[in-house]
C-alpha atoms as one frame of an Amber mdcrd trajectory, in Angstrom:
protein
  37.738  34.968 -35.069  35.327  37.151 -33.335  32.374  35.989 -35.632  33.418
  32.224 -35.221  33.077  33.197 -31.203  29.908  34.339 -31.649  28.747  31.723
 -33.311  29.798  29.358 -30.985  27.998  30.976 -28.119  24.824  31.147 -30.275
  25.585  27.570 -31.279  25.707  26.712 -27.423  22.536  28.665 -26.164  20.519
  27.455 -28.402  21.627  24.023 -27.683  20.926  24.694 -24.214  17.792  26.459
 -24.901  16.638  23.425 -26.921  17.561  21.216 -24.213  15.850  22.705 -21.237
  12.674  22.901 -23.289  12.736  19.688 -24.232  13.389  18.293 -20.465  10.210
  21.482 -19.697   8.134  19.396 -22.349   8.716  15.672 -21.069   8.018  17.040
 -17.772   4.966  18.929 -18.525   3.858  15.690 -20.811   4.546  13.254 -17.566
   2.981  15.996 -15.240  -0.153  15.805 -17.826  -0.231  11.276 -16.956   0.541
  12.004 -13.400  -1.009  11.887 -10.408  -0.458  12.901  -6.418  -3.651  11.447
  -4.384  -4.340  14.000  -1.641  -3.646  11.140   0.431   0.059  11.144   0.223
   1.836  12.997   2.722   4.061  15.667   2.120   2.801  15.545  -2.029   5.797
  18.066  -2.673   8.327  16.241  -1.806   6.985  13.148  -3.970   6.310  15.765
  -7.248  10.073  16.921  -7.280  11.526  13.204  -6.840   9.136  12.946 -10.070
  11.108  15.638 -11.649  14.423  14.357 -10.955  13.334  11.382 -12.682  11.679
  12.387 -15.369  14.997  14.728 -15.758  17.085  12.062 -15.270  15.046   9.939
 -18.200  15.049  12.820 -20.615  18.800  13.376 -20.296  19.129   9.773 -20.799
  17.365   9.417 -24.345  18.811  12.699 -25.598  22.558  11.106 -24.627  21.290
   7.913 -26.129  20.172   9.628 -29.483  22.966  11.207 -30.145  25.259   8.193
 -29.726  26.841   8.388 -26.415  25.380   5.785 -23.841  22.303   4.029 -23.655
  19.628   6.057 -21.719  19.494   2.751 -19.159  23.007   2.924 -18.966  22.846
   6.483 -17.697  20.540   6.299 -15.341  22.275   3.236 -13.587  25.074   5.822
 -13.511  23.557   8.064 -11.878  21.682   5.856  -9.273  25.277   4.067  -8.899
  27.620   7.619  -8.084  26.521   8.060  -4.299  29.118   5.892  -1.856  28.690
   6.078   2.010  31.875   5.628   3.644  33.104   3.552   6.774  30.159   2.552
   9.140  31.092   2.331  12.953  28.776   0.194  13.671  29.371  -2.340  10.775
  32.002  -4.287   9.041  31.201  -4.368   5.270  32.586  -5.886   2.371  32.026
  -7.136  -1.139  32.300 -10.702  -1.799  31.467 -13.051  -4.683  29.114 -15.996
  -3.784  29.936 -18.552  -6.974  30.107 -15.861  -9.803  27.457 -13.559  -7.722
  28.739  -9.939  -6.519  27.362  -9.507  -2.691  28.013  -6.926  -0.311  27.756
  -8.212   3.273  26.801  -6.102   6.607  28.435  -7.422   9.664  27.849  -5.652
  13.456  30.905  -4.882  15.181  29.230  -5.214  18.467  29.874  -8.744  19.910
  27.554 -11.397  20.592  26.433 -13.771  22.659  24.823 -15.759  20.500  24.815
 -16.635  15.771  22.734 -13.656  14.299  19.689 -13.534  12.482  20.981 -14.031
   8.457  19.143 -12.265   6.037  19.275 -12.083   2.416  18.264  -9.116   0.746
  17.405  -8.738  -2.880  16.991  -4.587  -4.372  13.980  -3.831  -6.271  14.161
  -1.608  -9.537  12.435  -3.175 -12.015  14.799  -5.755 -12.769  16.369  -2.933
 -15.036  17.750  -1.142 -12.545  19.142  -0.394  -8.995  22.092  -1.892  -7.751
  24.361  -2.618  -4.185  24.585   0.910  -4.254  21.191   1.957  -4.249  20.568
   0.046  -1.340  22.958   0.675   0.638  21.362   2.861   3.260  18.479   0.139
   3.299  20.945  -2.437   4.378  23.355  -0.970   6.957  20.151   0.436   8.323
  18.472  -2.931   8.563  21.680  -4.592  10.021  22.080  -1.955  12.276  18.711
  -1.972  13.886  18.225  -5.567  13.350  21.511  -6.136  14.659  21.625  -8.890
  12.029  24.186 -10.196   9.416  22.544  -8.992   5.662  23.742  -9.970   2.755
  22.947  -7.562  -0.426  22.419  -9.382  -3.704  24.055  -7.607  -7.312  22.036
 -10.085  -9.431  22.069  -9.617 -13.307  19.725  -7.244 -14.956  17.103  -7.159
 -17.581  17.207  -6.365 -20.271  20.610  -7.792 -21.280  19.633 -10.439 -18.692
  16.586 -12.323 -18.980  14.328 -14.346 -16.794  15.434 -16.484 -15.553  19.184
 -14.755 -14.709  18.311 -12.964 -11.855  16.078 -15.634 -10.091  18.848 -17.905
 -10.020  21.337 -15.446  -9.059  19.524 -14.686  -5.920  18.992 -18.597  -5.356
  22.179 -20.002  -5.726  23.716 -16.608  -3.691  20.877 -17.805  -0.740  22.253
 -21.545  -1.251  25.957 -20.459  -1.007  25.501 -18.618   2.285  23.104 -21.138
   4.022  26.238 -23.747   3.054  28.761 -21.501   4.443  26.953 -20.367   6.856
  29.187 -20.614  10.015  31.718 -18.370   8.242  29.753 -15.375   8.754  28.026
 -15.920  12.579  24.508 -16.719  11.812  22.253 -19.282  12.772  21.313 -21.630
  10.224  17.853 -21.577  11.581  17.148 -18.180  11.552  18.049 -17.024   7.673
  15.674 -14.918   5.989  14.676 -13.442   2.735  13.821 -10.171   1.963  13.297
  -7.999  -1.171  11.492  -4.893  -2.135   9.396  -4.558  -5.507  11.093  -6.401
  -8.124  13.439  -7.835  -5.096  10.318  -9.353  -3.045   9.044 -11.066  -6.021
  12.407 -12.785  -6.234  12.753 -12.664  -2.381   8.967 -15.173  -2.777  10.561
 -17.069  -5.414  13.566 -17.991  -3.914  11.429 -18.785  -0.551   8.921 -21.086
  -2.805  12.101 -22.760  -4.010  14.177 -23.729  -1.096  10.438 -24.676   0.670
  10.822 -28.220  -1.104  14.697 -28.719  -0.190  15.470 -30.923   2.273  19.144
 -30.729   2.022  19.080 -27.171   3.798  17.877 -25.702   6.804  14.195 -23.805
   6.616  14.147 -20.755   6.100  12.833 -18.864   9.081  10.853 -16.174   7.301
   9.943 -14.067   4.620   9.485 -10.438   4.166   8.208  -9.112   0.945   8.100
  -4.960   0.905   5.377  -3.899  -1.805   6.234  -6.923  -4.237   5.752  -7.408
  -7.462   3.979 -10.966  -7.763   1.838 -11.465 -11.095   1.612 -10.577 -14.550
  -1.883 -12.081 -15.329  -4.084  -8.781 -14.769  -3.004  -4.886 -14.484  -6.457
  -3.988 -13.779  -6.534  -5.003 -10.309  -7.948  -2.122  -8.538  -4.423  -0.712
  -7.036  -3.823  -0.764 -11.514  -6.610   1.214 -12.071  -6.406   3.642  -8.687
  -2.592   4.302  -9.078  -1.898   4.164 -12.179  -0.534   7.461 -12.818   0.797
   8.028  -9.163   4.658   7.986  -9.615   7.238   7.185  -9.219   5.869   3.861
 -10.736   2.965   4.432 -13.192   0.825   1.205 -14.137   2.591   1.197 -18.016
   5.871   1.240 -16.308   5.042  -2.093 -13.793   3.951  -3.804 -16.965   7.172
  -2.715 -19.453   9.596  -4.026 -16.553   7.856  -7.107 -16.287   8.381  -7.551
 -19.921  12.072  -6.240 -19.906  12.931  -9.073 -17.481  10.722 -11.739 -19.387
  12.208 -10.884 -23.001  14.296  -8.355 -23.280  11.967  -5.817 -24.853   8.352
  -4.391 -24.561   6.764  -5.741 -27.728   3.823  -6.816 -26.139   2.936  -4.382
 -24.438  -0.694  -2.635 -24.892  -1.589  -6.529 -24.934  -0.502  -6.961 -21.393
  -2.284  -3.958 -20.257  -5.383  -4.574 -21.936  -5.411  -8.177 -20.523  -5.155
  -9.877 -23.793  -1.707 -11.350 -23.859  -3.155 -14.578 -21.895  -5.926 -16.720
 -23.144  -9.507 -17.249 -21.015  -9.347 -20.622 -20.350  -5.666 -20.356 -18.393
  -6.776 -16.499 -16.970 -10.048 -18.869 -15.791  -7.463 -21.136 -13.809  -6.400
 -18.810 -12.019  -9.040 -16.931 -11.164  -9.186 -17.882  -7.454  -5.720 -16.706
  -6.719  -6.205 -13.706  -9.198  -8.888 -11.988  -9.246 -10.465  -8.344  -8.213
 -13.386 -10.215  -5.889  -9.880 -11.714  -3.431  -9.245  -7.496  -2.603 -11.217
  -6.345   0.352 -14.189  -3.788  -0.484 -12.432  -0.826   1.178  -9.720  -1.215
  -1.357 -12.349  -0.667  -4.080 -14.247   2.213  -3.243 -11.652   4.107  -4.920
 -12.923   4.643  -8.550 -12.275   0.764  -9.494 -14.574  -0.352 -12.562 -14.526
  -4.220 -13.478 -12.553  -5.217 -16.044 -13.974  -7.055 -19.372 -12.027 -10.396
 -19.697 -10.555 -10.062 -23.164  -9.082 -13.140 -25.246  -5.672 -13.285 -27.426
  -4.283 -14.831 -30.011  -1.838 -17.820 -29.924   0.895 -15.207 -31.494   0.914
 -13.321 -28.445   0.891 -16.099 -25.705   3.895 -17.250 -26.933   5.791 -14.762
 -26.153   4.440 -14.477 -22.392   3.762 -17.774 -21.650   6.291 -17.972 -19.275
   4.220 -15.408 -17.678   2.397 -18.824 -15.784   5.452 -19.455 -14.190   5.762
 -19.698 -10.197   9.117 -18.674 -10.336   8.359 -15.473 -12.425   4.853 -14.615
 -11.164   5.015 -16.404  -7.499   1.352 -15.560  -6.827   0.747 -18.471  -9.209
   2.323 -21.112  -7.126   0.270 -24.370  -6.382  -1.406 -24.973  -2.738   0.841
 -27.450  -1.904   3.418 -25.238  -2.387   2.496 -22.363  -0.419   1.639 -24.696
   2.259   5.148 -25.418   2.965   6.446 -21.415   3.209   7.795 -19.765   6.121
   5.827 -17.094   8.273   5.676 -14.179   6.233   6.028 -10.342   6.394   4.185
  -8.202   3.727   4.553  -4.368   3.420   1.730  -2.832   0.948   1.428   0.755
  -0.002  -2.146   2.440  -0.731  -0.871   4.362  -3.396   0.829   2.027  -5.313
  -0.133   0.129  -8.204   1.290  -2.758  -6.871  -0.751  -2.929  -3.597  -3.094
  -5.964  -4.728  -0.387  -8.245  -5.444   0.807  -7.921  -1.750  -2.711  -8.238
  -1.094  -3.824 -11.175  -3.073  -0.389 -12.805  -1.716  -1.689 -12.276   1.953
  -4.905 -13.927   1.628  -2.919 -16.732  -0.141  -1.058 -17.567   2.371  -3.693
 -16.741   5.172  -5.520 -19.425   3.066  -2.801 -22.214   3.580  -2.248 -21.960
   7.075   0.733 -19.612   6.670   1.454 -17.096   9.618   1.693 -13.521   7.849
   2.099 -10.163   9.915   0.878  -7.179   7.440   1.497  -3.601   7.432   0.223
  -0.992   5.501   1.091   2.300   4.997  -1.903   4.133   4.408  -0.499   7.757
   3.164   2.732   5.437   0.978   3.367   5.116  -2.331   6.092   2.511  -4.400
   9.681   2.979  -3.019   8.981   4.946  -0.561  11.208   3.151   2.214  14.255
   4.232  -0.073  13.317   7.728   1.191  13.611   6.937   4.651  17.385   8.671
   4.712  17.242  11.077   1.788  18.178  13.940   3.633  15.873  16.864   2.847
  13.032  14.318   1.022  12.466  11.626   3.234   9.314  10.729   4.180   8.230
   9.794   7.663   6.213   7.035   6.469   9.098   5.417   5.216  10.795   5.507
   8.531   7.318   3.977   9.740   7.826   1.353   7.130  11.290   0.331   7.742
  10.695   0.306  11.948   8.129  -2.317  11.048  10.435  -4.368   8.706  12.944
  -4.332  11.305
């Protein structure tokens, strides 16, 4: 019995021995592909959230290879655990909006006057976040904003594809602008809002409901470091930020994919730029292109691209990649003409800063209203930090008082 004991605890600590050194070596591996700009404030703070994710990742795949849960699974329950409990300032409660789960922030305080609506969509790659891992984000927006929000649990990639979680945010929007008098709210002061993966379906939904007569207009956008093309990841932010976590440039590109197919098959073609043929890149080029970014965004070690070519094969599969309602950068004139006055949030250290920028001078371009901040020490997600405790970030806090 004694030797069977022993055994076991030898059994165990090398397990565990094997474990933490593999978790050491993805970490070390990551570290190796990573990057903190000495621009970021408190860099730190933003290497150990790197950690926990990385940690969180490699604990994943090790429970996925030995049979127990997917490694996306796992980290949606982990993001998913935290609950805040009652708010005294707030009335929330989960609804469904047709067969969409929402989670809706009332204030208690009475007034005078129907609230500001807004609809809020959480970024995450389309893979992941949730309600949950919002939730701070919303009772402090309906707080502050003293406003009704309504938090969208659309489907997600990759058992979901495009378009699933477009139209999950746009018939939830259409539900609550038809029921609108149920919840307080003026119907001509609604709003959409989103952050990464959420402001490129907060645009899309706007672009949408732009040509519907049948509803009232929406009265603005906001659109917090979006994600809004798939045409070129070697816009400068690409090349600048691409190993600046928490969202590396190969990462931006593999969620884009997860929500378009399902899968990632096409991948080192969508990075090198050859997953869309010249002629249709060409057609684009005045919405999409490196000479729309300002100079100062390209003194950063940003070398022109070579325009590369691909094969019918692999357009295919992306096509959809062309379509406004997937990539709402790509959106006709017309179109854009007709949007609400728009808020954009950009980040200098993220790799999606260009989109937000190339969106701004779109809409500058039609006549649009836009009010732009950028945080110029930020980096992807970082308003999410705002309330972590001991690894917020007071640029967060900056970002959110603006969005409010």
């Amino acid at each position: 019995m004694a030797v069977v004991y022993t055994l076991l605890v030898l059994f165990l600590a090398v397990f565990v021995a094997g474990f933490i050194l593999l978790v050491m070596g993805a970490i070390n591996f990551d570290f190796s592909n990573s990057e903190i700009p000495p621009g970021v404030n408190q860099p730190v703070k933003l290497r150990i959230i790197h950690i926990i994710l990385i940690s969180r990742a490699v604990v994943g795949k090790i429970l996925e290879n030995i049979g127990i849960c997917s490694q996306v699974s796992f980290i949606r329950y982990v993001q998913g655990r935290k609950t805040l409990g009652v708010d005294p300032k707030l009335f929330i409660k989960d609804l469904w909006f047709e067969k969409v789960p929402v989670r809706i922030y009332q204030p208690k305080a009475p007034s005078a006057s129907p609230r500001r609506g807004v609809m809020f969509f959480h970024g995450g790659g389309w893979v992941f976040g949730s309600l949950e891992t919002h939730e701070k984000l919303c009772r402090s927006i309906a707080r502050e904003s003293e406003s009704v929000v309504v938090s969208v649990g659309y489907r997600l990639a990759p058992e979901h594809k495009y378009p699933a979680a477009y139209e999950d945010c746009l018939n939830a929007t259409i539900h609550f602008m038809k029921n609108i008098e149920r919840y307080g709210v003026d119907p001509a002061n609604v709003i959409v809002c989103g952050d990464s993966a959420g402001g490129n379906l907060a645009a899309a939904v706007s672009q949408t409901l732009a040509g519907r007569s049948d509803l009232p207009r929406l009265r603005a956008q906001i659109l917090i470091y979006p994600s809004l093309q798939a045409l070129d990841f070697n816009l400068p932010s690409y090349q600048q930020n691409r190993g600046v976590p928490p969202l590396f440039r190969e990462r931006a590109a593999f969620y884009m994919l997860q929500y378009l197919n399902g899968n990632a098959s096409n991948l080192e073609e969508v990075l090198e730029g050859s997953h869309i043929p010249i002629d249709i890149k060409l057609n684009y080029r005045k919405w999409v292109s490196p000479d729309n970014i300002p100079k100062k965004f390209k003194v950063r070690g940003y070398k022109p691209h070579v325009v590369l070519d691909c094969t019918t094969e692999v357009y295919e599969t992306v096509k959809r990649f062309c379509e406004p309602n997937l990539c709402p950068l790509l959106a006709k004139d017309a179109l854009i003409q007709q949007l609400p006055e728009s808020f954009i949030l950009t980040c200098e250290y993220d790799v999606l800063r260009d989109d937000g920028l190339l969106y701004k001078k779109r809409l500058e371009d039609n006549g649009v209203r836009v009010t732009w901040y950028h945080l110029e020490d930020g980096f992807h997600g970082i308003l999410n930090s705002f309330n972590s405790d001991w690894l917020s970030f007071s640029s967060g806090k900056r970002g959110l008082d603006n969005v409010v």
